[in-house]
N, C-alpha and C positions, 0 to 999 in steps of 0.2 A: 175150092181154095178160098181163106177167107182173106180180108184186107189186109192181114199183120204178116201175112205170107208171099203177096206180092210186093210191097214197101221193099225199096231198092236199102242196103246196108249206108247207116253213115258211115263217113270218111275220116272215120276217127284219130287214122293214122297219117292222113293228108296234109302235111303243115301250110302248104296253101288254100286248103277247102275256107271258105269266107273271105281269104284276103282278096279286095280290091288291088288292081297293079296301081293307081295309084297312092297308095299306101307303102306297098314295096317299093317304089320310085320315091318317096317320100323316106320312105327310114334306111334305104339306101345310100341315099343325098346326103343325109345326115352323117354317118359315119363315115364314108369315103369322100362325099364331097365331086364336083365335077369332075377333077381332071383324075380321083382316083375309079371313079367310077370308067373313067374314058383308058386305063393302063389296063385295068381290069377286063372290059370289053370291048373289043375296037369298033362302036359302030359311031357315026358324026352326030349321033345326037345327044352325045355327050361330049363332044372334042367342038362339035361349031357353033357358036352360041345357045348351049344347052340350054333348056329348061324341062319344068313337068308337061307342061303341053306340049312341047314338041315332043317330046319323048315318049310320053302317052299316043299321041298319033302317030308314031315311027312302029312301037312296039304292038299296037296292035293289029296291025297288017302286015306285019313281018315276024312270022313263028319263029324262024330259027334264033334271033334277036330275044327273042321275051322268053324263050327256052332258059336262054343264058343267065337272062336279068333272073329268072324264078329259082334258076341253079343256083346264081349268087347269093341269094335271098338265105334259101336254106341253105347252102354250105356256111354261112356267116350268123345267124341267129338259130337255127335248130339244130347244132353238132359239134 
């Protein structure tokens, strides 16, 4: 088998392959803003004193959370 046949396929169809979540947290922000990002998904670190660090450390220990934020991401810029 030679190298160009084990090489895993890119993800060329992946609209998140490269993106950093704070990026998404970041162009999020931007178009909804806190409190619509907080109507949008109920979790308090966008309802209690939100920011990117908080949020950034909320969502990354909490999958079902960052599921939503990534679902937000692409329903709202890739469709």
């Amino acid at each position: 088998m030679s190298n160009s046949q084990t090489l895993k396929p890119t993800q060329i169809n992946n609209p998140l392959h490269g993106v950093k979540l704070e990026m998404i947290i970041n162009e999020l922000h931007g178009k909804y803003g806190w409190d619509g990002l907080a109507s949008r998904i109920n979790v308090n670190c966008f309802k209690s004193d939100p920011s990117v660090k908080s949020s950034l450390k909320f969502l990354r220990k909490t999958q079902w959370a960052r599921d939503k934020v990534e679902q937000l991401y692409v329903d709202t810029f890739y469709k």
